[in-house]
N, C-alpha and C positions, 0 to 999 in steps of 0.2 A: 566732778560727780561725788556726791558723799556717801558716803557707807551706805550699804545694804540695811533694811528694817524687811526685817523677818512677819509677818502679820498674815492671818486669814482671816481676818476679817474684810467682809467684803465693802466695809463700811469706810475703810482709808482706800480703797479701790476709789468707790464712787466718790469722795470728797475730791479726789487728784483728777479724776473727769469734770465734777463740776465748777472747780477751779482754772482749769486749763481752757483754750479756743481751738487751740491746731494738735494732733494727731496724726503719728505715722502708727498706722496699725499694719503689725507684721506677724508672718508664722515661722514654722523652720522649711527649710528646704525639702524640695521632693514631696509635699505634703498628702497627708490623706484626707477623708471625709472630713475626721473631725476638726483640722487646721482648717480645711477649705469654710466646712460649714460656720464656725466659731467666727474667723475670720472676717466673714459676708454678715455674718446676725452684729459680730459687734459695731462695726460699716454702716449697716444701714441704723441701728440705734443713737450712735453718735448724729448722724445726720439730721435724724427723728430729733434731736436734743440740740441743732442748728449749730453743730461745731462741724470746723472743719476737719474733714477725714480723708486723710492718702491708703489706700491699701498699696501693700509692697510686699514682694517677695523676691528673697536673693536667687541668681543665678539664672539660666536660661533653659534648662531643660524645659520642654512640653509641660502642663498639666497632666493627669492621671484619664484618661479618655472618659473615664464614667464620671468628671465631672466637669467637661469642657462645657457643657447645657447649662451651667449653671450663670446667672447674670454680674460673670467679672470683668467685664468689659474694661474695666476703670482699673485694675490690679495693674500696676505697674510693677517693670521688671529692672528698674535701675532706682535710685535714690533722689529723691527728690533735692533740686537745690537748695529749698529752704529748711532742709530737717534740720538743721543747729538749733530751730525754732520748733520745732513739734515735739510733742511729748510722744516715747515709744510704749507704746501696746504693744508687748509681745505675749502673742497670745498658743498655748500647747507647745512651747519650747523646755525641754529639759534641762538644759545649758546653753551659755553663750556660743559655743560654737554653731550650735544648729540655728542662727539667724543667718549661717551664711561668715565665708572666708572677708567679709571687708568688715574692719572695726569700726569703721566710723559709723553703720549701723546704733553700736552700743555707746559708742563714748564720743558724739556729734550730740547726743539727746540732752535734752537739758533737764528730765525725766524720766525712767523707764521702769513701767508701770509692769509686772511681770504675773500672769495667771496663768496655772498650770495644774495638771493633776498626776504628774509625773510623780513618784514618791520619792526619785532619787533628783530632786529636781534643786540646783547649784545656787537657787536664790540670788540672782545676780540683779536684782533692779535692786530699784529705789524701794519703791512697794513691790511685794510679793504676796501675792495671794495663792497658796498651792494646797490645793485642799484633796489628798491621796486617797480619799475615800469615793471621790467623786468617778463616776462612769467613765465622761468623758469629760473635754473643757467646755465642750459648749453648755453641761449642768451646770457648769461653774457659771459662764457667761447669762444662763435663762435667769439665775440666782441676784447676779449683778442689776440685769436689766430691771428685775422688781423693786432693788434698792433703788433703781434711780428714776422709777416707775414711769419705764418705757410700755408704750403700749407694743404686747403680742401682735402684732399684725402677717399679715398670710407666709408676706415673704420672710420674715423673721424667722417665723415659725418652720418654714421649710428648710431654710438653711440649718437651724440647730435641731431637727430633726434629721438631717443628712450627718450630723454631727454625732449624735447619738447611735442612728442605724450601724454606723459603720463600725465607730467603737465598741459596739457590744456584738458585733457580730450579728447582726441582723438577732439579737437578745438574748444570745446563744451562750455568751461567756460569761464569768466566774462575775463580773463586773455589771452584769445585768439586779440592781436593786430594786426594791418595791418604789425607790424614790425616783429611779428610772422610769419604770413602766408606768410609776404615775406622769413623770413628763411626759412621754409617749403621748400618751389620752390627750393630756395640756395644749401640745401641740398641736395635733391631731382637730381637736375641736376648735384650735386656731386658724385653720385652716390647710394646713399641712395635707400634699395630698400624697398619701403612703403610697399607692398604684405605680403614679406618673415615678416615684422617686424609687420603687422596687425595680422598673422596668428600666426607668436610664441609667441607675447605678450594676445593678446587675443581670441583665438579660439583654444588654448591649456589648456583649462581646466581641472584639474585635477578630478576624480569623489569623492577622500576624499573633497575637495574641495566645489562641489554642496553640500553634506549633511552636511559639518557646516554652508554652506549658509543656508538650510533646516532650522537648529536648530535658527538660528539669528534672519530668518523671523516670524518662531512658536512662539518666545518668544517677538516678539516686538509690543510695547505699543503705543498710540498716548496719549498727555495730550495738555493741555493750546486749547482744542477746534478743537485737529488735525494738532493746527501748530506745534509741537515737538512731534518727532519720537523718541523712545528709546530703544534697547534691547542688549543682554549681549550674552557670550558666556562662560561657567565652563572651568576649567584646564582638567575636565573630558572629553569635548567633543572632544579635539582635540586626545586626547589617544583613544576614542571610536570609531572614524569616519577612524583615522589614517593619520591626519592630523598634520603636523610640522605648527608652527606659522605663518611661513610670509602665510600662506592658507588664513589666515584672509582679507588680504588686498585686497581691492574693493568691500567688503561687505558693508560698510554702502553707497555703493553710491546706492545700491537700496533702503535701509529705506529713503537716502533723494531723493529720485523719490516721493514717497506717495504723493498723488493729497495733496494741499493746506499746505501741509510740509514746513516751515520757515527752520527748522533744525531737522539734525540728529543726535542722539550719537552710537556711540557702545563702549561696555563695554565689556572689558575682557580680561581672566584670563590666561599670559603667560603660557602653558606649561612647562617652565623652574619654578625653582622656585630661581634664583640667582639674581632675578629684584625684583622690586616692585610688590606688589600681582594684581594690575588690571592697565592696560592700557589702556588710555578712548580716541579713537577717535571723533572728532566734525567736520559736514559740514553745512554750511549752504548755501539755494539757494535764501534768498533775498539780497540785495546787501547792505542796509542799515545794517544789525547785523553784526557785528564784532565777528567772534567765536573767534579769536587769544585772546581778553581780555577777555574771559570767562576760556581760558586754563590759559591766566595769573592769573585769582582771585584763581586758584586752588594752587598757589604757585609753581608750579610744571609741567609748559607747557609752553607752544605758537605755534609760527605759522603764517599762512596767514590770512585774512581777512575771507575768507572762505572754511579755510581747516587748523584747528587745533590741538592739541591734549594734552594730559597730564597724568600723572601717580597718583596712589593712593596707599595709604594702606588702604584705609576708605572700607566697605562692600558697598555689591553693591545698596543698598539699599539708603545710604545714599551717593553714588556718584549721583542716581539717586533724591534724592531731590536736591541736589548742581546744577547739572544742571536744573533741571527747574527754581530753586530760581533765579539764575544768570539768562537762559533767559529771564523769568516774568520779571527783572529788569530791563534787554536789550533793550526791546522790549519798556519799559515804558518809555525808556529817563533817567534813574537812575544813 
């Protein structure tokens, strides 16, 4: 593989698709709307453009239940035999680790074409497109599909609409642009039907779901004066409640609702035990902290500005001093 070329331009993007035939299009593991949506829109575009397209994603855990409706029937969960021969689209990864514990993923590729909008994002392909300004990746991808003037069609449209929703918080975050909400419309009048996609992403709640929410809220803490939130969830609670992992996800966005809340963590403990023993979610709602270098100081994270994360082997105890120490230090200008 030859060095990295650093570039945002979406234009050595689409030259290395139109040059190419075969395609593993991958996300990182655990995914959310925007991996899932990005994902399925860049999938069906390739296909639109008669190349061949593998979608993949590492590892075995469930999908996120609010997006099991969505048409990935064809997502495989192991590596295809011929990827020596496809070129990798990794599409919403921040680094090489989050395609997943098997290298051959990154270094089987004889290509690896890399979009992203992470700002701390490791530039590990060949091409790199990481444009930090962008909402979500699927902006990034609606951006690509012009360059390579894929037609908008319904299902396109839906998916990097689920792509945007969820990234910007139903439009609610710092990361909500005028170039945002112009997609929105874009889509929208593509077909996109906002309704069907408000009610299966969120008004599909699961009730194992409400009670590890129950458990998160019982056990969570305030320190530094109420501006940091923190609380954890056991390996045991998702087997008691009957909860699979991705349940977890959109839990701490209520710890960071708490009035006068800087930031939030959640802590905890995959149900699998083939990962790292704790998984530590970060958000923060002032605009000044940077939670992405708090996952960086852990060795073992990153992220956005204010939506990061990172993994441990350290007890929960002492992931819960790490963060406060880092954000005591954040906070101080350190």
């Amino acid at each position: 593989m030859s060095l990295p070329q650093t570039t945002t331009d979406l234009g050595a993007v689409a030259d290395a698709i139109r040059s190419h035939d075969r395609f593993l299009v991958t996300t990182h593991e655990n995914p959310d709307g925007d991996a899932l949506g990005s994902l399925l829109a860049a999938t069906l575009a390739l296909d639109s453009l008669s190349k061949d397209a593998v979608m993949y994603i590492s590892g075995e855990a469930p999908l996120p239940r609010e997006y099991t409706w969505m048409p990935l029937d064809d997502l495989r969960r192991s590596l295809p035999d011929d990827r020596a021969d496809r070129v990798l689209l990794a599409l919403d990864c921040a680094n090489e680790s989050r395609l997943g514990p098997d290298p051959e993923v990154l270094h089987s590729a004889p290509l690896v074409v890399n979009v992203d909008h992470h700002h701390d994002n490791t530039r590990f392909g060949n091409v790199n497109c990481v444009v930090a300004d962008a909402s979500s990746t699927g902006e990034i991808v609606r951006d690509l599909l012009r360059e390579l003037d894929v037609e908008l069609t319904p299902d396109i449209a839906e998916a990097l609409y689920i792509a945007l929703v969820t990234d910007t918080g139903r439009f609610q975050y710092t990361n909500t642009t005028p170039k945002a909400l112009r997609l929105a419309a874009e889509l929208v009048e593509a077909g996109a039907d906002v309704h069907k996609i408000f009610q299966d992403v969120y008004e599909s709640v699961q009730f194992a779901k409400l009670k590890l929410l129950a458990r998160a809220l019982e056990r969570a803490q305030i320190y530094e004066g109420g501006r940091l939130v923190i609380s954890y969830l056991l390996r045991g609670d998702f087997a008691e409640v009957g909860a699979a992992e991705p349940y977890s996800e959109g839990i701490i966005d209520y710890l960071r609702a708490v009035e006068g809340a800087d930031m939030a963590a959640l802590i905890r403990e995959p149900p699998r035990s083939d990962g790292p023993a704790r998984r530590v979610s970060l958000r923060a709602s002032a605009d000044e902290l940077d939670v992405s270098a708090i996952a960086r100081a852990s060795g073992a994270g990153g992220g956005h500005r204010q939506a990061a994360g990172f993994s441990s082997d350290e007890s929960i105890e002492e992931i819960t001093e790490f963060i406060r120490r880092e954000f005591a230090a954040a906070r101080n200008g350190a």
